[in-house]
C-alpha positions in Angstrom: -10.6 30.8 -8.9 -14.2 29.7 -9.6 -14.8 26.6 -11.4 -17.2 26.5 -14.2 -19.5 23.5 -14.9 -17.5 21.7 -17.2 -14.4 22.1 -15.1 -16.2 20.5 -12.0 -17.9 17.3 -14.0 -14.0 16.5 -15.4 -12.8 16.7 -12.3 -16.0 14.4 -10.8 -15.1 12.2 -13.7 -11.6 11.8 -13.9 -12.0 11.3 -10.0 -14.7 8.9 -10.5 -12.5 7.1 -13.0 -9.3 7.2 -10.5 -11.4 5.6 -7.5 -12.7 3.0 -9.6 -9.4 1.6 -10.3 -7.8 2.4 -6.4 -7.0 0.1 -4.1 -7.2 2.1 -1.2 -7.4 6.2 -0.3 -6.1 8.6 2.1 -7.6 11.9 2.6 -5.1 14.0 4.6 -5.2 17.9 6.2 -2.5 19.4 4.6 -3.5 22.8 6.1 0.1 25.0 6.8 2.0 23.1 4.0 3.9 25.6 1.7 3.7 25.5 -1.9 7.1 23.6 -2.1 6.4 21.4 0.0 3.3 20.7 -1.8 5.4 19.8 -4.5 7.7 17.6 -3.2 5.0 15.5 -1.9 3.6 15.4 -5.1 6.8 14.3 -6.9 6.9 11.4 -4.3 4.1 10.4 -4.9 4.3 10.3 -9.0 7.6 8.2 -7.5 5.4 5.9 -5.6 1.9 5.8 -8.2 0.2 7.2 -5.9 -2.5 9.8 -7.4 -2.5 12.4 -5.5 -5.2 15.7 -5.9 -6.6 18.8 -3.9 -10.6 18.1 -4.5 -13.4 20.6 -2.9 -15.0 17.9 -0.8 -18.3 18.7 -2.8 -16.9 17.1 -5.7 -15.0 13.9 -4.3 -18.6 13.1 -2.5 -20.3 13.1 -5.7 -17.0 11.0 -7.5 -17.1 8.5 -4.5 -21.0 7.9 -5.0 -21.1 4.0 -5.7 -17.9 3.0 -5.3 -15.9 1.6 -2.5 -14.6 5.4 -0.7 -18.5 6.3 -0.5 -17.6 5.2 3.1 -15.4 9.0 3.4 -18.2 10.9 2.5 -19.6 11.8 5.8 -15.7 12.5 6.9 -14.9 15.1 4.3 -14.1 18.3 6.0 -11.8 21.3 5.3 -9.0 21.2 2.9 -8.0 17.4 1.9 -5.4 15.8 -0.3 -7.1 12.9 -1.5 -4.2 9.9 -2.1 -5.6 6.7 -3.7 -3.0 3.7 -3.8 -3.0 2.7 -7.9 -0.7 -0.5 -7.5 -1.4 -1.9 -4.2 -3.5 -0.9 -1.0 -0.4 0.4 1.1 1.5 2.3 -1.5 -0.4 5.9 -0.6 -0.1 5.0 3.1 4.3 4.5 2.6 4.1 7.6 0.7 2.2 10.3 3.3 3.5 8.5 6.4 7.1 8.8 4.8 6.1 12.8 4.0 5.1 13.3 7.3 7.7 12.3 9.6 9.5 15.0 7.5 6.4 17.5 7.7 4.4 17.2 11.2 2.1 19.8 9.3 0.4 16.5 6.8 -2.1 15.1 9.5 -3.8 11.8 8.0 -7.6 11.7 8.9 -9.0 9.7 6.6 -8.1 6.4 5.1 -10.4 3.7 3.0 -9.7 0.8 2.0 -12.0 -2.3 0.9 -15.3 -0.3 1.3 -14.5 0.1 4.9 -13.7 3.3 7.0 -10.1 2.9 9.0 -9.2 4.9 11.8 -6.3 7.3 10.9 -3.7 5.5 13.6 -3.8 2.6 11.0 -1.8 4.5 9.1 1.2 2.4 10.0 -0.3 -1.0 9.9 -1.6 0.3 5.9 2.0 1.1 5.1 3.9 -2.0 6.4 1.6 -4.3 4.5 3.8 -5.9 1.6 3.8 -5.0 -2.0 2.3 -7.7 -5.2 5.6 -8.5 -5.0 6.8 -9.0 -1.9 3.5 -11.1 -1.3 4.1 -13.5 -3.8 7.8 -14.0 -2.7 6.4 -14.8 0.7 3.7 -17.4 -0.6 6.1 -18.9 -2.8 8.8 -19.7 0.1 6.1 -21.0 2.1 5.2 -23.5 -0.6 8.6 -24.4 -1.9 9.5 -25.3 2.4 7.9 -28.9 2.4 9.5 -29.8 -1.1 12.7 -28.6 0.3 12.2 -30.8 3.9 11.8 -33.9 1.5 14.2 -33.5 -0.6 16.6 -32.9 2.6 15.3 -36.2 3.8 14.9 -38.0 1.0 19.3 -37.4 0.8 19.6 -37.9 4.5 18.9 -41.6 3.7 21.8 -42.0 1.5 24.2 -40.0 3.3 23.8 -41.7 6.5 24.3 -45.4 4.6 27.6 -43.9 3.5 28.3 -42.3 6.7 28.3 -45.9 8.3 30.3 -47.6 5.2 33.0 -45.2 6.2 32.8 -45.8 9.5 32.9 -49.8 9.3 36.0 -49.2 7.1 37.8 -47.1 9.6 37.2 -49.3 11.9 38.2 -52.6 10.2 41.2 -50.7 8.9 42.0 -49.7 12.5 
């Protein structure tokens, strides 16, 4: 089905809009995909906010003009799913890499991130970064360690001064 113009500048829009607002994308070949399947990795990815969309590669080159997955550009070839991470940079990456080891088919060739141009094996390294809030739980346990090391010296000092007490008692009671 052919696209008229006002079809093709909402979709260069509402891309435009999408990428301004990503952390990170993932073009993918999902060439030999059926229709079901299709789906099912769409409904992960609603599941995961992940935006997910089939864009003629014309188009997403004029939607990623200026902004930080101009980088893909030169890349875009053949049928893509474009993926574009809306809550943190890894959240498209756990999504297709979870879709794939289920469907060999899905082959990631492109993925963005930061303005930068990553090779497709960083797939992995994308997905095991951790989420907002897995990040802060990490930072805060690393700040909250020293307090705690005080505070368990600060009551060794105590403890050890009763500790002896008991033990000069014992032994005068013995």
């Amino acid at each position: 089905m052919a696209l008229n113009l006002e079809q093709k500048k909402s979709i260069v829009t509402e891309i435009t809009e999408v990428a301004e607002t990503a952390f990170a994308a993932i073009a993918a070949d999902y060439n030999g995909l059926t229709s079901t399947q299709m789906t099912e990795l769409r409904a992960k990815a609603r599941d995961g906010s992940v935006y997910l969309r089939v864009v003629k590669n014309s188009l997403a080159r004029r939607a990623f003009e200026g902004s930080d997955f101009e980088c893909m550009n030169e890349a875009l070839i053949g049928p893509m799913v474009l993926a574009f991470s809306m809550e943190d940079p890894g959240s498209a990456a756990r999504v297709l890499k979870e879709f794939a080891k289920e469907n060999d088919k899905l082959e990631v060739k492109l993925i963005a991130l930061g303005g930068q141009l990553l090779a497709a094996s960083d797939l992995d390294r994308l997905a095991s970064m951790p989420t907002k809030d897995q990040a802060i739980s990490m930072l805060m346990s690393v700040m909250k360690a020293p307090v705690e090391k005080l505070a368990r010296t600060l009551n060794e000092v105590p403890g050890k001064l009763v500790r002896t007490v008991a033990a000069i008692k014992d032994q005068k009671a013995a």
